[in-house]
C-alpha positions as CSV (number, residue, x, y, z in Angstrom):
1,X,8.8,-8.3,2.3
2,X,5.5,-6.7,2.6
3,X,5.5,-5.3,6.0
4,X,8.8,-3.9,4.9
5,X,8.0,-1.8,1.9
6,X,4.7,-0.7,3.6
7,X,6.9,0.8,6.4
8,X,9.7,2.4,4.3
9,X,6.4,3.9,2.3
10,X,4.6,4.6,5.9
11,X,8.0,6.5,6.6
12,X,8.2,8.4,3.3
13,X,4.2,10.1,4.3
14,X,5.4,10.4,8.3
15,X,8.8,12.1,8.1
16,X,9.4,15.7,8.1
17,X,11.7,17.3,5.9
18,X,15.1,17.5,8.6
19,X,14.7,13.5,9.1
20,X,12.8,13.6,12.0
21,X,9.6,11.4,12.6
22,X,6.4,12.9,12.8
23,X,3.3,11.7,14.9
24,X,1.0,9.3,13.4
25,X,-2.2,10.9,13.0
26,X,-3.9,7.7,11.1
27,X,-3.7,4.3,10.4
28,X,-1.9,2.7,7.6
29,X,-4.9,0.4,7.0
30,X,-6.9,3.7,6.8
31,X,-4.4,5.3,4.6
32,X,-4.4,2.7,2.0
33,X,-8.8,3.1,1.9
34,X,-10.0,4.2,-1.4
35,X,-10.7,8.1,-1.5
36,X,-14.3,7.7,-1.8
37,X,-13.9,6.2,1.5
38,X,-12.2,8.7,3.1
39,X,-8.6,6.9,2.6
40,X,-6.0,8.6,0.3
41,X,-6.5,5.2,-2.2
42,X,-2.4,4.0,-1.8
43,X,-2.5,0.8,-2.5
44,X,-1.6,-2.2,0.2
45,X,1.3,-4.0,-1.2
46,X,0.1,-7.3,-0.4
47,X,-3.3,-7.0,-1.4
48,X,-1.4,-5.3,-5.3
49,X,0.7,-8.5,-4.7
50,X,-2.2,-11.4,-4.6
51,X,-4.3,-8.8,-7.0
52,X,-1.3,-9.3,-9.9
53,X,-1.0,-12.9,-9.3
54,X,-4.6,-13.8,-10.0
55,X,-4.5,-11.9,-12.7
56,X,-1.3,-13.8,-13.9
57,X,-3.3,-16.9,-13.5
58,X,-6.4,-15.9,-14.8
59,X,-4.0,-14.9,-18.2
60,X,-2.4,-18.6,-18.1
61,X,-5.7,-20.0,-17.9
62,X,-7.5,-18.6,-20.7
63,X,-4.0,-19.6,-22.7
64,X,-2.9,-15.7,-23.0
């Protein structure tokens, strides 16, 4: 599920505007860097993914 939205969103930043595909200047790992680190700070969907669940956890363990 992952690998699938990253490359429909990988897709929506490397199409042109007629449909066609446009060269891949950079890495999707770069991409999804944080801007201080020279990325454009998108966020990885599985890294969001495991970051939401802990955070699920973390609010069924303190009794929230």
């Amino acid at each position: 599920v992952h690998s699938s939205f990253d490359k429909e969103l990988a897709r929506f930043f490397w199409q042109a505007r007629d449909g066609r595909p446009k060269y891949h200047m950079v890495k999707w790992a770069d991409i999804c860097l944080p801007k201080d680190r020279g990325g454009l700070g998108i966020p990885a969907s599985r890294r969001m993914n495991v970051a939401l669940m802990l955070r699920w956890v973390w609010r069924i363990l303190r009794g929230d």
